[in-house]
N, C-alpha and C positions, 0 to 999 in steps of 0.2 A: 683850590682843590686840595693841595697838601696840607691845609687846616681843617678844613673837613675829613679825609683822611684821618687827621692826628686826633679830631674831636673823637669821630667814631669808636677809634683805637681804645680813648680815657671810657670810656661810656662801656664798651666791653670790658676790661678789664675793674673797670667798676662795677659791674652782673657780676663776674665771676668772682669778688671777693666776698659778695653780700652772701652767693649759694655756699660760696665755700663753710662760711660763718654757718649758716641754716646745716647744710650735710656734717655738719662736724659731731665725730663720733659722742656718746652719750653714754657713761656708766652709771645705769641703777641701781640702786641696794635690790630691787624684787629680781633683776637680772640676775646680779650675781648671787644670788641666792640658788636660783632657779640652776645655773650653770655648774655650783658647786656640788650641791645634789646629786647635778644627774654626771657629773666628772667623777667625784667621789669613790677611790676602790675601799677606803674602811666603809662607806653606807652598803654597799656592794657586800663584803665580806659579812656585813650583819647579817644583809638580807638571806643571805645563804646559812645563816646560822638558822635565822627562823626557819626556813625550808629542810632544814635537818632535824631539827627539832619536830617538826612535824612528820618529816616522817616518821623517824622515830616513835613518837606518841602512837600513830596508827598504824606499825609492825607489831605496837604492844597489845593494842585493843584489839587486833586482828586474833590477837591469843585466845580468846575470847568464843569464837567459832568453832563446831566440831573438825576433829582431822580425819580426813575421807585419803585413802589411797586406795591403790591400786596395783598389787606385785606379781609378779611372773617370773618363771624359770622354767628354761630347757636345757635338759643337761641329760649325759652319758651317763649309764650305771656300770660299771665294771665288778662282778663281785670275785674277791681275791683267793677268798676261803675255799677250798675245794671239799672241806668235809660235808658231807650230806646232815644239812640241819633242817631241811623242809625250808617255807616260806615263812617270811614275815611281813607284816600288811599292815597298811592302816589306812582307814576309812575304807576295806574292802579291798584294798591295792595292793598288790605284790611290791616292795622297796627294799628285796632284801633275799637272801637266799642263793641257791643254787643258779638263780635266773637273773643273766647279764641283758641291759636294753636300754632304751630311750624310753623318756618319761616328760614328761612336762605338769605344768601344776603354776594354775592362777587364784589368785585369792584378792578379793574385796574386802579392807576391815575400817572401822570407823572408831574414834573415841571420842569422848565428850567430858573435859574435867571439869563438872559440878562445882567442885571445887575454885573455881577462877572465879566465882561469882563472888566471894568472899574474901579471895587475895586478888592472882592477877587483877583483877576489877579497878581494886587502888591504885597498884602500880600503873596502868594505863593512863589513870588519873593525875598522877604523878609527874609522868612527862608529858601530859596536856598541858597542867599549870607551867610545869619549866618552860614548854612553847609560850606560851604567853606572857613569860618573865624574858624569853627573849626577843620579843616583839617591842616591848617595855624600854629591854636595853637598846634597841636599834635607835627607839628614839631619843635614848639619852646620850647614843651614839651622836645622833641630831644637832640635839642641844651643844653640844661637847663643839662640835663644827662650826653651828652657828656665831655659837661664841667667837670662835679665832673670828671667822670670818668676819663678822659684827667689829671687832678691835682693828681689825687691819684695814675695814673699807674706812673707819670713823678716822683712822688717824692720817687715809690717805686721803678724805675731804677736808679735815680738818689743814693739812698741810697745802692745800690747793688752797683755802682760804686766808694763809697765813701769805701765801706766796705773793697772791693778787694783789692785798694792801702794802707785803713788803714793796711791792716794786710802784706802789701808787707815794709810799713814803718815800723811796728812792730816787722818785722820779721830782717831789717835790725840795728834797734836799740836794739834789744838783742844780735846782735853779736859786734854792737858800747860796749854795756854794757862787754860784756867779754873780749874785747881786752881792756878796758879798766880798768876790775877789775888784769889783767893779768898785763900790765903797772905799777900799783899802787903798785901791790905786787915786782915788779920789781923796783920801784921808778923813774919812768918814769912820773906820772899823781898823782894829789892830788887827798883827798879822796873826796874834794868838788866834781869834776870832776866825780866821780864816780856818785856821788849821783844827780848831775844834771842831768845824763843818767838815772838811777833808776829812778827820776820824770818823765824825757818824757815819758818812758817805761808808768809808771804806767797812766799820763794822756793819752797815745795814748791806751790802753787798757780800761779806763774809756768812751774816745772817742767811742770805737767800741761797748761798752753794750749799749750807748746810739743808736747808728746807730742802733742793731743789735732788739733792742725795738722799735725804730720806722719804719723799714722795716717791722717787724711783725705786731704792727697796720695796716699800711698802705694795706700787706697783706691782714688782715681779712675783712675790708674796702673794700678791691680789690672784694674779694669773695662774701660779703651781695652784691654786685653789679651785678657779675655773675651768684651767684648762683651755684659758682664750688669750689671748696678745692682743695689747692697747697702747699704743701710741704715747708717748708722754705727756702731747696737749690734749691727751683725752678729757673731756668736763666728764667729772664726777658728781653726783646726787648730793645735797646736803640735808642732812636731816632737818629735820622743821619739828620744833615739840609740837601736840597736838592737843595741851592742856595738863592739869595739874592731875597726879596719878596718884590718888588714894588707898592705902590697901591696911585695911583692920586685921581681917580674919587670918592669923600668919598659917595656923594651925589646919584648914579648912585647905585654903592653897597647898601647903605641904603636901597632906594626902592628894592632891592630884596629880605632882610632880612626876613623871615618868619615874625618876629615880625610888620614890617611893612604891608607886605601885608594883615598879621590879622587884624589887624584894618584900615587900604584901605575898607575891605571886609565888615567892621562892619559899616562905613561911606554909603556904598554904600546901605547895607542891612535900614537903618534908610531912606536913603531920598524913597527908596521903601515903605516905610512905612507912612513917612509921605503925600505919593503923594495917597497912598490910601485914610488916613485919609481928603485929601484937596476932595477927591470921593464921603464922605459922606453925601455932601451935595445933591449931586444929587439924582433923585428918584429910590427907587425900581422897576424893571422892570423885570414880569418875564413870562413865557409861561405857560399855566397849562391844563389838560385834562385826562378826566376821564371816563370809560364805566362800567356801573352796569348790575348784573346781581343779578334776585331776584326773591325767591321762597318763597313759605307759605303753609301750611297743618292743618287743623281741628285736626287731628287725630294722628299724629308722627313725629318726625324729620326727617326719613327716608324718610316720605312721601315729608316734604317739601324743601330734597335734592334733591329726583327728580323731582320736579315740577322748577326747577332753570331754567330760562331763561333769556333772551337778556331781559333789561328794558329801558337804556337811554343811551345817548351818553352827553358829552357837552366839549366845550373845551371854551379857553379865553384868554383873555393879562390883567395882572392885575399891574396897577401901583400903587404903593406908594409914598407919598411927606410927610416926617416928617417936620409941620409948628412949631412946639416945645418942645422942649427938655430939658429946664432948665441947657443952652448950655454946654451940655456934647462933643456936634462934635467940638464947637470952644475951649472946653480948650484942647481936645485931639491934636489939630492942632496944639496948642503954644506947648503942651509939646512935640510933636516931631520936631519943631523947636527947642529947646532947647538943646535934645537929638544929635541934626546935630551938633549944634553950638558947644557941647562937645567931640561929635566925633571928630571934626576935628580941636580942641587942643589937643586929647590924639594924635592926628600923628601929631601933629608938637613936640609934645614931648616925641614920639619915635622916631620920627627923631635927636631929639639933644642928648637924649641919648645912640642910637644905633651910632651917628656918634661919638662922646667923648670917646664910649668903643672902636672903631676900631679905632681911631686916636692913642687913649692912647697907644695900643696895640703896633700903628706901631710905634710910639715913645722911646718905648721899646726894642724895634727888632733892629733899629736902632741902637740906641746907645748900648746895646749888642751886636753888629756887629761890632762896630768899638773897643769895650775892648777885643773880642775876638782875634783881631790881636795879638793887645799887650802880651794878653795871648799866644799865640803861637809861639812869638818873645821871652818872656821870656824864653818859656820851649827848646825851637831850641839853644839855648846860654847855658842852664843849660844843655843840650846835648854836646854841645861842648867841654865845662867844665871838664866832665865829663868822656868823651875821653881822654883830656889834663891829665888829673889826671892818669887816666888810664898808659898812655906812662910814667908820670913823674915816676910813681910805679917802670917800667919796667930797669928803667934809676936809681933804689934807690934814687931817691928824694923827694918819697911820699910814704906814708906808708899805710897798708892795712886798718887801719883806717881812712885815710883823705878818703880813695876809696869809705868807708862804709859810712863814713856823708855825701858827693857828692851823693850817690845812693839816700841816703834817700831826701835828699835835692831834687835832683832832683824828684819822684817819688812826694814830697809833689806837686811841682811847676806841671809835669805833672797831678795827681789829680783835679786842679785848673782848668785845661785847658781843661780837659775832661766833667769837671762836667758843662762849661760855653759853649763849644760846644752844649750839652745834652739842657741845657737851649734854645738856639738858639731855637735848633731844637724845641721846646714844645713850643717859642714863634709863627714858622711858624705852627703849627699843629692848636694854637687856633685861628692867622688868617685867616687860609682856611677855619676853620668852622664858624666863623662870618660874613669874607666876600664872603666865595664862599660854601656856607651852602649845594646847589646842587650837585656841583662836588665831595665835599667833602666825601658826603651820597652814590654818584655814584662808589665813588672807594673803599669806604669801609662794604657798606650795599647792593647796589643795589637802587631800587625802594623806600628804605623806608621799614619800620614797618608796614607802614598800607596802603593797597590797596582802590584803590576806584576810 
């Protein structure tokens, strides 16, 4: 009975370690991507620039509209003068004279400046484009994030790969160190020989606290980003390249880059600007008209509320010609000349350096593409190797410690070749998002952070 018992015991607790294995937390790159976004208070802060920005843009074009009011006054007349001058009136109304009283007086007036068809017009235009140059930066905002994020999750899978083999080398130079204290005692191996194994031991152990300190940096890093807490044996994503990433057109990609299209946008927003200020020279032009209504009473306000009736009509076109200014419109005109002529060096110089950062990039990829062979050619021969050792064992003419320093040999050369793989793969990750910034955002976000 008390082996049955003790069987059942091993049996559950052997369930519970397989689930634990299977529930074990899981960090993806699409996660934390996802996580960061939406933690993000700079994405956040962008997005409220775009929403200001637009407003702004549509208080401008609202300018645009006639303006319609509507004013009223009731008010006391006291007159001070006591000399006898008669009445004074307008539109038929006593407002003056010997005659003290309550009055009131509403009026309806509209204007319409003509004139905004040919400035304001721009100007609206103006901070439309800025809206959409800040739309632009939100996502270069993005990019900007992506990046850290991109480095930090790469070097915190990257150090979980270094971890796993260090302690697979670890593990196989503490058994190198007992076959080898085992030897010594036997007289088989000096004690130098021991003690060169006791050094690896110890540097491949001083290796791992290092590793094992900056995976946890990297970690906490990970998290101010997300905005989540992970465990330290959290498994982390490893990139996997997806193939060889070709890119001719450098100049073609540029122009798509958010960074460039933001200041496209801000080139464009300026000569809108300036083409109003080249506007100002023209005249004021506007439509205007106004109908009164107007009542008076000796005796009460009340009285001279209802006494209000129809009084005038008038309407008009009223032109304006500013002859001098103490030329405020001609220096307004050079400085937004100036402002063009600045815009359109800051895009020629994000053009040279958005095309130097993807050049650099694919220059990189490259030539880690071609070491990675080599990498792969070493580790497929240290397999070889490895095998051969293997049979020589089988055959007594290799011993269980040559088998042990081939494993570890092998497992360093394999580590090598995983972690330049890994590499690869994070050189096409920051490709796609510098040069195909859209697709990118498609397959990992959707639409973007910020709707609009």
């Amino acid at each position: 009975m008390f082996f049955y018992i003790c069987s059942v015991q091993i049996i559950l607790v052997f369930i519970l370690e397989i689930l634990s294995f299977s529930w074990a937390e899981e960090l993806t790159y699409r996660n934390a991507i996802r996580d960061t976004l939406n933690h993000s208070a700079r994405i956040r802060v962008k997005v409220e620039d775009v929403n200001v920005s637009d407003a702004t843009y549509r208080q401008n074009f609202a300018g645009l509209y006639p303006e319609i009011s509507l004013n009223s006054r009731f008010e006391r007349f006291e007159n001070l003068d006591r000399r006898e001058q008669g009445f004074n009136t307008i539109f038929g109304e006593v407002i003056g004279g010997d005659v003290s009283g309550w009055r009131s007086s509403i009026y309806l007036s509209g204007q319409y400046y003509l004139s905004h068809w040919y400035r304001k017009r721009f100007e609206a235009y103006y901070y439309e484009q800025l809206r959409d140059a800040k739309i632009h930066e939100c996502a270069v905002e993005v990019k900007k994030l992506l990046r850290e994020l991109t480095d930090i999750f790469s070097l915190l899978a990257e150090g979980k790969i270094k971890l796993k083999y260090a302690s697979e080398i670890l593990k196989r130079l503490r058994e190198v160190l007992g076959l080898k204290k085992q030897a010594f005692v036997n007289g088989q191996a000096s004690y130098e020989e021991v003690l060169r194994v006791e050094t690896e031991v110890s540097g491949t152990e001083k290796e791992m606290a290092t590793i094992r300190r900056e995976v946890k940096e990297n970690l906490e890093r990970l998290c101010s980003y997300t905005g989540k807490t992970y465990g330290e044996d959290v498994e982390v994503e490893t990139f996997v390249s997806d193939g060889k990433k070709e890119i001719t057109e450098f100049n073609r990609i540029v122009e798509e880059t958010p960074e460039y299209k933001a200041r496209l946008k801000e080139l464009e927003a300026v000569k809108f600007k300036a083409k109003a200020a080249a506007n100002n020279f023209w005249p004021d032009v506007s439509l205007y008209g106004r109908y009164d209504y107007y009542g008076s009473s000796p005796n009460s306000l009340d009285g001279s509320i209802r006494e209000i009736r129809e009084t005038a009509y008038f309407a008009g076109i009223l032109i304006s010609l500013p002859l001098f200014d103490g030329g405020v419109r001609k220096w307004e005109r050079k400085r937004n000349m100036y402002e063009t002529q600045r815009q359109e060096e800051s895009i020629k110089a994000v053009r040279e350096e958005k095309g130097r950062e993807i050049k650099t990039l694919h220059a990189g990829y490259a030539e880690l593409s071609k070491a990675l062979k080599h990498y792969r050619k070493i580790a497929d021969q240290y397999g070889k190797m490895l095998d051969i050792t293997k049979k020589a064992h089988g055959f007594g003419e290799r011993s269980l410690l040559d088998i042990m320093e081939m494993e570890k040999d092998t497992l360093t050369v394999e580590r090598d070749w995983k972690v330049a793989e890994h590499a690869m793969a994070v050189y096409e990750k920051r490709l796609v998002l510098e040069a195909d910034y859209k697709n990118f955002m498609s397959e990992y976000y959707g639409n973007g952070p910020y709707k609009h």
